[in-house]
C-alpha positions in Angstrom: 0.0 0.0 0.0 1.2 3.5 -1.0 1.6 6.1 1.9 -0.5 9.0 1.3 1.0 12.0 0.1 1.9 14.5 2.6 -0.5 17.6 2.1 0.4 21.2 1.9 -2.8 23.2 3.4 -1.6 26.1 1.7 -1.4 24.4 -1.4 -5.0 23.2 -1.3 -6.6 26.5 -0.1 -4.8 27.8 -3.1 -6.2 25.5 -5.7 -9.2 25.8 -4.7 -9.3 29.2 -5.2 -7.7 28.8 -8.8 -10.5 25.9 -9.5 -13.6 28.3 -8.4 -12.5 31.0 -10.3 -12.1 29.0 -13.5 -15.7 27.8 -12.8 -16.7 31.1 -12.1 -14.9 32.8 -14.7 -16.9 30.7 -17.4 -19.9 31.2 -15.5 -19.7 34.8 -15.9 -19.0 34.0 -19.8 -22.0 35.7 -20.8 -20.4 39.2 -19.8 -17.6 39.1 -22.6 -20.3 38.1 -25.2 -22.1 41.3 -24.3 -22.1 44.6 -26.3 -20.4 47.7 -25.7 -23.5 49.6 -26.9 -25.6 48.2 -23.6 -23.3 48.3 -21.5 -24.1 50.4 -18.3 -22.8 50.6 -14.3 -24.5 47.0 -13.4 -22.5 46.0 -16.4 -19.4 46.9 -15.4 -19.8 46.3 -11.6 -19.9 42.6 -13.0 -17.0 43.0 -15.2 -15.2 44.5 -12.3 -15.5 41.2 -10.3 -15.2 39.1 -13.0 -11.5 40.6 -13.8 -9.7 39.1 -11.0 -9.9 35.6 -12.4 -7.9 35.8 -14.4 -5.7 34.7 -11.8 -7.5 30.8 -12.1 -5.1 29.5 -14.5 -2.0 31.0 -13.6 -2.1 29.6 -10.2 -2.6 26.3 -11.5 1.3 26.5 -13.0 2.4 28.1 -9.9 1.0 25.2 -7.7 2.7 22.5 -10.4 5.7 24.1 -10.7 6.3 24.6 -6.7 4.9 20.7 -6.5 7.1 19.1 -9.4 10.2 20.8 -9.0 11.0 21.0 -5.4 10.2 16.8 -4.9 12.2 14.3 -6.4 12.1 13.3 -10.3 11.5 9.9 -11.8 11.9 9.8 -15.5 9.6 6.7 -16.3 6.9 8.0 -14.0 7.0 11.8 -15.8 7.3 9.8 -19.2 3.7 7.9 -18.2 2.3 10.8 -16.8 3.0 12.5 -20.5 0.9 9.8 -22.2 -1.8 9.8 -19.4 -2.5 13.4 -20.1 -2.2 13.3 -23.9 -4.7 10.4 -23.7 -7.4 12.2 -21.2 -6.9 15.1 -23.5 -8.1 12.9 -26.6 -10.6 11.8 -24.5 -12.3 14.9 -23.3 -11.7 16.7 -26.3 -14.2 13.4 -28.1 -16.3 13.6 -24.9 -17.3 17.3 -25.0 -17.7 17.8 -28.5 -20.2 14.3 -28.5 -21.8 15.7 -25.5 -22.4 19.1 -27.1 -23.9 17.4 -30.3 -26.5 15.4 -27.6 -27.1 18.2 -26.3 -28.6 20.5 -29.6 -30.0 17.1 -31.3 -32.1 19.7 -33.1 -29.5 21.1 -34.9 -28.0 17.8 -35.8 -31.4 17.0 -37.1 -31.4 20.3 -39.4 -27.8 20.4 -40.3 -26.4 17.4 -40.4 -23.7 15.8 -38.4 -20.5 17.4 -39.8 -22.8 21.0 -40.0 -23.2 20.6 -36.4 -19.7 19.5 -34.7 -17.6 22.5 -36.9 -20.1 24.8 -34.9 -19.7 23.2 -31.7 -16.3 22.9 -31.9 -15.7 26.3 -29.8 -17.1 24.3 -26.9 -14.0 22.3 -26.4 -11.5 25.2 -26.3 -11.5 25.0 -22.6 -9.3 22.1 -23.1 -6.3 24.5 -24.2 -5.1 23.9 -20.8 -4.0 20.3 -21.5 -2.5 21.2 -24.1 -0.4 23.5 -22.7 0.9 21.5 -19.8 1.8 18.6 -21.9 4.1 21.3 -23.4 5.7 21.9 -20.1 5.6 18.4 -19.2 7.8 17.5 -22.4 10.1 20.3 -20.8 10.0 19.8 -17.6 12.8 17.0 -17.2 15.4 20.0 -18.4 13.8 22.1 -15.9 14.3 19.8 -13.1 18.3 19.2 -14.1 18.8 22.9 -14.2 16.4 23.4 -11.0 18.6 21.5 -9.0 21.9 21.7 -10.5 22.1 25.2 -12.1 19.8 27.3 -9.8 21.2 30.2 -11.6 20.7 29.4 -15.2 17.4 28.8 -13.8 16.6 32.0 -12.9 17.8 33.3 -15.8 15.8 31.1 -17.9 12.5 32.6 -15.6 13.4 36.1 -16.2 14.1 35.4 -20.0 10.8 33.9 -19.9 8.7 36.8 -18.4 10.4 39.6 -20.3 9.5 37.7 -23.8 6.1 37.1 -22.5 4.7 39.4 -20.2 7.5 42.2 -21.3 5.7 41.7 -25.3 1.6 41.6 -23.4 3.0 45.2 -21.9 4.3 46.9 -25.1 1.2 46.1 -26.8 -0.9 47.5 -23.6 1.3 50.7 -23.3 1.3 51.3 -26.9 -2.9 50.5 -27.1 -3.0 53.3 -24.3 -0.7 55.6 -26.5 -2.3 54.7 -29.8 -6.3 55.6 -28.3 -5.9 57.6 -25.4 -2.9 60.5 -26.2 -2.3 60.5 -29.8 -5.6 59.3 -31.3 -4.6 57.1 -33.6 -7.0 54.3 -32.9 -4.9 51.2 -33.3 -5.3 48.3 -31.2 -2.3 46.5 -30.3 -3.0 42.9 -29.1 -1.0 40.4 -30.1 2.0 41.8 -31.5 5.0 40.0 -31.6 7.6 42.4 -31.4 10.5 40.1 -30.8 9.5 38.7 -34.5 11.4 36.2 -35.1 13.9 36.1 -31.6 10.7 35.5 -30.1 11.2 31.2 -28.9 7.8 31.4 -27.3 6.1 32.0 -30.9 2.6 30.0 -31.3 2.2 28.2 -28.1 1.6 29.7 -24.1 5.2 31.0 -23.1 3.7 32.3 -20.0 2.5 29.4 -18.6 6.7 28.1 -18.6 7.0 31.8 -16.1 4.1 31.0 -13.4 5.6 27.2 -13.8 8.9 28.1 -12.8 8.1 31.0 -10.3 6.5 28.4 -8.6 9.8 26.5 -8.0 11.4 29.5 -7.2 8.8 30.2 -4.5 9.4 26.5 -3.3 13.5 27.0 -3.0 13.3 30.5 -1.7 10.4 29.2 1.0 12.2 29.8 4.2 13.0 33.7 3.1 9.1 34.0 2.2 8.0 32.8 5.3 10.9 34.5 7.4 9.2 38.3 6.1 7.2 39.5 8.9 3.4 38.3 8.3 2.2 42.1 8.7 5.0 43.4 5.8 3.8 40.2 4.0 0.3 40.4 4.3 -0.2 44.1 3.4 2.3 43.7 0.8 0.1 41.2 -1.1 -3.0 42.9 -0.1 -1.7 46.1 -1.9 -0.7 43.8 -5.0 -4.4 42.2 -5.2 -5.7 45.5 -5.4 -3.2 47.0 -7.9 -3.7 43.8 -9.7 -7.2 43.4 -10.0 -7.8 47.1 -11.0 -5.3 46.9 -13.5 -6.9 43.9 -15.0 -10.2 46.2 -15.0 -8.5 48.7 -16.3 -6.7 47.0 -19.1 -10.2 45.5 -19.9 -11.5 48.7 -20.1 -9.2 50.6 -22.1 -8.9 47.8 -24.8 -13.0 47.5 -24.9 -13.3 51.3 -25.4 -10.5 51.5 -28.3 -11.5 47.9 -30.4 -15.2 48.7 -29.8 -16.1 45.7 -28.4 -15.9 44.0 -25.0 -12.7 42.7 -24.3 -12.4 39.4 -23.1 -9.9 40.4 -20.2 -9.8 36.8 -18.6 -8.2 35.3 -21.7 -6.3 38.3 -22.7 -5.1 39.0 -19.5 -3.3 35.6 -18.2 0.3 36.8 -19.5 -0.3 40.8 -18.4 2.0 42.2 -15.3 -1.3 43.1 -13.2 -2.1 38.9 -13.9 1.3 38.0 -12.5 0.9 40.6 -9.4 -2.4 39.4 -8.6 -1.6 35.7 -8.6 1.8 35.8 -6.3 -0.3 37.9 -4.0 -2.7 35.2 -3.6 0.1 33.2 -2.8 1.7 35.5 -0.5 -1.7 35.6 1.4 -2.6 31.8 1.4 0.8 31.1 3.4 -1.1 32.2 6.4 -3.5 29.1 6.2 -1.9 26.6 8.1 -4.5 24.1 9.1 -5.7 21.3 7.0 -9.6 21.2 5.9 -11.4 19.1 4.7 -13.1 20.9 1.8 -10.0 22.4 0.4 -8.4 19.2 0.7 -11.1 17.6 -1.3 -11.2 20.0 -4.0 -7.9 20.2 -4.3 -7.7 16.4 -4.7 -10.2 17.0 -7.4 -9.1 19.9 -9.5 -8.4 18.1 -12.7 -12.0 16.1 -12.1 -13.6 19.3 -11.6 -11.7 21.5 -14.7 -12.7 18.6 -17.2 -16.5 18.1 -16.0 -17.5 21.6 -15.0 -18.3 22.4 -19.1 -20.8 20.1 -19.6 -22.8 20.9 -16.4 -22.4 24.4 -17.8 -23.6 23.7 -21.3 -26.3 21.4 -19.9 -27.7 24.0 -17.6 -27.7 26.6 -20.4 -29.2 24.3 -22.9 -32.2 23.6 -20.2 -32.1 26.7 -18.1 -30.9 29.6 -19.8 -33.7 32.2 -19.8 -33.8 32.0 -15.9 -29.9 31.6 -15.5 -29.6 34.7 -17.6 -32.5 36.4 -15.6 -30.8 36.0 -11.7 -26.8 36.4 -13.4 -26.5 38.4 -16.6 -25.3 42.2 -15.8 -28.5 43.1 -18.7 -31.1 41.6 -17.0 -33.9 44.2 -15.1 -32.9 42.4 -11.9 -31.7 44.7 -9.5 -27.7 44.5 -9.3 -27.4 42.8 -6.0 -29.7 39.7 -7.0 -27.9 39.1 -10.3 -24.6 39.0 -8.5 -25.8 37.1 -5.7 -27.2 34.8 -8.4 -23.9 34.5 -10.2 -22.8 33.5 -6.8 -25.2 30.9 -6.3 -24.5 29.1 -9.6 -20.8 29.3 -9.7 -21.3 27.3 -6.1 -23.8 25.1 -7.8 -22.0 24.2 -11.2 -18.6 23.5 -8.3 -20.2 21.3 -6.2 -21.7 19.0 -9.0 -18.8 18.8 -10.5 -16.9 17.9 -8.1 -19.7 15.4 -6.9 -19.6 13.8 -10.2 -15.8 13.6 -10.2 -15.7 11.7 -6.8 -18.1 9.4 -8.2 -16.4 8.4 -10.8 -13.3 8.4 -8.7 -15.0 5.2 -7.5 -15.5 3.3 -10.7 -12.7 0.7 -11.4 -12.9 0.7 -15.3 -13.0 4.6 -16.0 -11.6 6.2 -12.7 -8.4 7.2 -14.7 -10.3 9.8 -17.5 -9.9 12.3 -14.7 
């Protein structure tokens, strides 16, 4: 029998944090799809509080990375876990799309089979996630050598890393606040590459490889963390949730006032500075939790159960319940402000605990207890 793995409480108060904001955060998907034209204070009251999680999948990679790379590496176990992942990835990716066409049989019925997946297919881009940490997976034995034998290359490698990522998401927000807001110009700078072709990171999600390896950084420079007094700590990373979230706000903001449209500040806003701010202030903050509970501890257990499953809950409660979802949670609806956000509440807690319900469940069946 294998001995249980040592728990970090920290660790599972902050995963279960990054899990309910991912749920929340497509929850709350509605509000990106809204238009700038009907857009009032409600509006952006929700968009407000819908900017900060864009710290969910970020601290994802900062929990791996402090996990993977401060414990010892076997090769033939990493190698497995590789072709696990690629596998559930397959897997899901079939699952979702055939669950999507189940779920709008009608338009199957009108358009035909092929008709129907090609405009489904956005439903399974949720599953970039996967994707991307196979990618630092395939990496990741590099990462460890250097991690433990070349601590400085490492930290050069991380701060390489977040100047071609996060540096290039800056340029293209200083010059899109340049461009609108001082000389006029109108230009929307987004996705810009201005490293051209020195730029490694080109076509795949460099910044995941900087909250990855911050983590380990966190893990090795652990006793220093901890050794900061908890006041100086505390307000440190208060003041950095604060500046982070508004900035995220802001950034939103600024880029759905110049394009015209609401800007999806969630996605666009993983590898921005006020991103990276916000999510090691969260860490900085969950250090204080010290005791082990039993909720945290089971969704952290569950996270990957929980990412995979929460979708089709989603989609299956918007297919059958949409008009009075939308009604108590969309920032357009005549309901007064406090009952649509208290109803985004509600169903962000709802859409969380059946997924997680249904992850533990089949947890427990031999034959398909390893899809998640």
């Amino acid at each position: 029998m294998k001995p249980a793995k040592t728990r970090i409480a920290w660790i599972d108060l902050l995963e279960t944090i990054a899990i309910v904001a991912v749920v929340l955060c497509h929850c709350t998907a509605h509000i990106a799809n809204s238009t700038l034209d009907s857009a009032g204070t409600g509006f952006y009251l929700h968009y407000a509080f819908r900017s900060i999680t864009a710290v969910c999948v970020p601290l994802f990679f900062f929990a791996n990375g402090y996990l993977l790379l401060s414990r010892p590496f076997d090769f033939k176990k990493h190698l497995r876990k590789i072709v696990h992942f690629v596998l559930v990835a397959v897997f899901w990716y079939a699952a979702t799309l055939a669950f999507l066409v189940l779920l709008h049989r009608d338009q199957l019925v009108t358009s035909g089979l092929a008709a129907t997946i090609s405009s489904l297919k956005y439903g399974v881009t949720h599953l970039w996630y996967l994707g991307a940490l196979v990618c630092l997976y395939i990496f990741f034995p590099l990462l460890k050598v250097v991690y433990d034998h070349h601590r400085q290359v490492f930290l050069y490698f991380t701060i390489i890393c977040a100047v071609i990522t996060f540096g290039n998401t800056l340029l293209n927000n200083i010059l899109t606040l340049y461009s609108n807001f001082i000389a006029h110009q109108g230009i929307v700078y987004a996705e810009t590459n201005f490293l051209n072709i020195f730029n490694p990171f080109r076509g795949m999600y460099g910044y995941t490889f900087v909250y990855f390896c911050l983590g380990g950084v966190a893990a090795y420079y652990m006793d220093k963390i901890q050794n900061i007094a908890k006041r100086t700590r505390n307000l440190a990373a208060i003041t950095g949730l604060v500046v982070g979230w508004i900035g995220l706000f802001g950034l939103g903001y600024m880029y759905s006032k110049a394009s015209g449209r609401i800007w999806d500040n969630i996605w666009y806003g993983y590898d921005t500075i006020f991103a990276l701010i916000a999510t090691l202030s969260i860490f900085l903050l969950c250090l204080n939790w010290r005791k082990d509970n039993i909720v945290f501890r089971t969704i952290s257990r569950n996270t990957l159960g929980i990412y995979l499953v929460h979708m089709l809950i989603i989609y299956a409660l918007t297919t059958w319940f949409n008009g009075f979802i939308m009604q108590y949670t969309s920032p357009l609806s005549s309901m007064p402000f406090i009952v649509t956000f208290c109803g985004v509440i509600i169903y962000t807690i709802v859409v969380t605990g059946l997924s997680l319900g249904v992850t533990v469940l089949v947890k427990k069946l031999p034959l398909i207890k390893n899809i998640l």
